[in-house]
Phi, psi and omega in degrees: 000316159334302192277317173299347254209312171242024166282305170315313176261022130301299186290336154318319177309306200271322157283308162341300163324304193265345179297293205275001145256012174266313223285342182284301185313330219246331178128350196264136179307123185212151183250005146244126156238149191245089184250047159249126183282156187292141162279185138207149214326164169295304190286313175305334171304286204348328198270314181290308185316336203261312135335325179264312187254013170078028163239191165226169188243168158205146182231143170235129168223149174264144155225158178274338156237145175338315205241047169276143207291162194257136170265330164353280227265020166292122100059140131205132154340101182259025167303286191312306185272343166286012187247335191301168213205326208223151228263308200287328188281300158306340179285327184291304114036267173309316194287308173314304101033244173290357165342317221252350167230051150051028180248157177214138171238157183219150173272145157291140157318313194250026155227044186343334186285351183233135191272170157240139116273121184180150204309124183302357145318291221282317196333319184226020164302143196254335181266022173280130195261087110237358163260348176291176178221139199226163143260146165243126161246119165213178173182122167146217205255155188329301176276332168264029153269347208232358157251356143311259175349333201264304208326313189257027174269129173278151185038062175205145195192119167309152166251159193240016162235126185257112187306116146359090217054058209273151172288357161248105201290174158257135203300108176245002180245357192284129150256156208212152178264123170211111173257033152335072173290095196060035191267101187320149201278331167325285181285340185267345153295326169259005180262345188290286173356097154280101198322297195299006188237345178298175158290148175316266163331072171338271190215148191254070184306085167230138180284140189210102198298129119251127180051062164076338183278129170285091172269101184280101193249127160245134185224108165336114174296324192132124175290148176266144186276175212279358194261139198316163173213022174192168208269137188272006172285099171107348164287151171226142205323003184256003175246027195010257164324313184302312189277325160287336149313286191297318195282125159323117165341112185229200139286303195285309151302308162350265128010272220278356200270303193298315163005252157296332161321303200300277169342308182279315156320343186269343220264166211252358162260048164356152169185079177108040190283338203256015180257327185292306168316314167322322230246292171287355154298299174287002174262007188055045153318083219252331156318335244235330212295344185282323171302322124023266190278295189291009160242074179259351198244015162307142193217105185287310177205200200251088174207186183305314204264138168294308174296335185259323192276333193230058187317350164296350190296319189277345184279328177280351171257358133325292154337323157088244184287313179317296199295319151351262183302006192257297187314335136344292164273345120330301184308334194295322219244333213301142154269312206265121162355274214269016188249339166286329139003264206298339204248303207277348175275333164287317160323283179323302192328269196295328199265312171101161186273010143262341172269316167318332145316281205297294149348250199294010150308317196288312161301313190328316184294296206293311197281158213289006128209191185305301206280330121356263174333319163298311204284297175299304185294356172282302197288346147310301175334294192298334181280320192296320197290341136000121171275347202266338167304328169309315146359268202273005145299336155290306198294312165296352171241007163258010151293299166293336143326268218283023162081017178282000000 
């Protein structure tokens, strides 16, 4: 009777015990709390933080040795910075943050859409090779523009064996346009980058002296892959990435995507428009394209791709031909410089730049003047003379050349 007896008031103990620790975790009154917060990795803020507030990050470091701690897997309290709202705000964060490891962040100027993170050394060191400034004409994948940009630094050297389960896979599929004059080595690495198909995390730089040499190991985030990545119950276009990852082709969506585009464009903070665009591109909303179209000069940030700086570009050119022949007929009319600009590189886009050529050359004859007409063969002109459509008018036909 004992052993039944005092078995019964263990088992009373323990549930009670666990009753009053869920009851702490959940928010419920309990007499055990654990009120030190879980920490977490740096690159996992980085990834929500980057989400909520529509940027991306890239981190640089010198270490003095291999088995210097990686700041990806550095800690931090995700109290401070889960409170964040704003771009300006996470950067504010951050510098506080990483304060105590000789670390600093700044948003870029001339890409607002990108935070820097990287050793308060490194910032205005001028022989430091990611503050240089260089020209690039390049086209083709991704890690080999960036052993170029390494190839012609003296005593800087990719390093090319990489450890077996690395927290980043390696990027072998981005190809990337790269048209670069005097240009920071810094900036033609995140302007290349097509953000809306990326990783939060762009990219990770860390550095390392050896035998007299600067060994630079990069590691690319990555394209995010394409299956859904969160459940689409409750979400709404203000949760950007997410509700274009998750939500399912609707009516309802459709409707709440034309929505919010309307709305946020009228409000004086945009704020997660090019994903609700995103959203009607890839299911190809061919209703949707005069709306579009009429935010075609809308502008998420500042970088090399156009199509990344202006998302309705990319979202109607998702669309493909349709969207093609609508921007066709825009062109005859456009007054304004920089909206032909975007209608005649969607042309290019979907079309490729010899057929896309020939195609609004064509129009040319059709607009309703003269002064019109000029007006289009100048601003073809200036897009073809592009070094980066030059690329890939080489690059495709020494691909068919070589029977690829």
């Amino acid at each position: 009777m004992k052993v039944w007896s005092y078995a019964l008031v263990l088992c009373l103990m323990v549930f009670t015990t666990g009753y009053r620790i869920c009851g702490a975790a959940e928010g419920r009154p309990g007499h055990i709390r654990n009120d030190k917060p879980t920490k977490v990795r740096l690159v996992d803020i980085l990834v929500k933080v980057g989400q909520k507030t529509d940027c991306y990050f890239t981190i640089e470091e010198v270490v003095q040795g291999s088995d210097a701690l990686d700041m990806r897997n550095v800690t931090l309290d995700p109290r401070e910075i889960g409170e964040v709202s704003t771009v300006d705000d996470a950067v504010k964060v951050l510098k506080e943050e990483l304060g105590h490891l000789e670390m600093t962040a700044y948003r870029s100027k001339e890409n607002p859409a990108v935070v820097h993170i990287l050793g308060k050394a490194l910032e205005n060191r001028p022989d430091y090779w990611l503050n240089r400034r260089v020209d690039l004409a390049f086209s083709g994948m991704l890690y080999s523009g960036f052993e170029k940009l390494v190839k012609g630094i003296e005593n800087v050297e990719a390093q090319r064996v990489f450890v077996t389960g690395d927290l980043y896979g390696f990027d072998h599929t981005t190809s990337v346009r790269i048209s670069a004059e005097n240009t920071a080595i810094r900036r033609i690495l995140s302007d290349s980058i097509p953000l809306s198909r990326y990783a939060r995390v762009l990219w990770h730089c860390r550095s390392r002296q050896s035998g007299g040499k600067l060994i630079v190991r990069m590691i690319f985030g990555g394209q995010v892959r394409s299956k859904a990545q969160a459940r689409a119950e409750g979400l709404s276009f203000s949760d950007g990435e997410k509700a274009f990852r998750a939500m399912p082709k609707s009516e309802a969506g459709i409707k709440a995507a034309a929505d919010y585009i309307t709305a946020q464009l009228a409000s004086k903070t945009p704020h997660q428009v090019r994903w609700a665009m995103l959203y009607l591109g890839k299911h190809k909303v061919s209703q949707q394209m005069p709306l579009l179209i009429k935010h075609l000069d809308y502008k998420y940030t500042t970088c090399a791709i156009l199509e990344e700086s202006h998302p309705a570009v990319r979202a109607l050119a998702l669309m493909g031909k349709a969207a093609s022949g609508a921007a066709l007929k825009e062109i005859t009319r456009e007054s304004k410089d920089l909206r032909l600009k975007l209608l005649c590189h969607l042309v290019l886009l979907v079309e490729g730049p010899d057929a896309g050529t020939k195609a609004i050359k064509a129009q040319i004859s059709t607009a309703a003047t003269a002064k019109q007409g000029a007006r289009i063969a100048e601003t073809l002109r200036a897009l073809l003379k592009s070094q980066s459509y030059k690329e890939t008018r080489d690059t495709k036909a020494k691909h068919k050349k070589n029977g690829n």
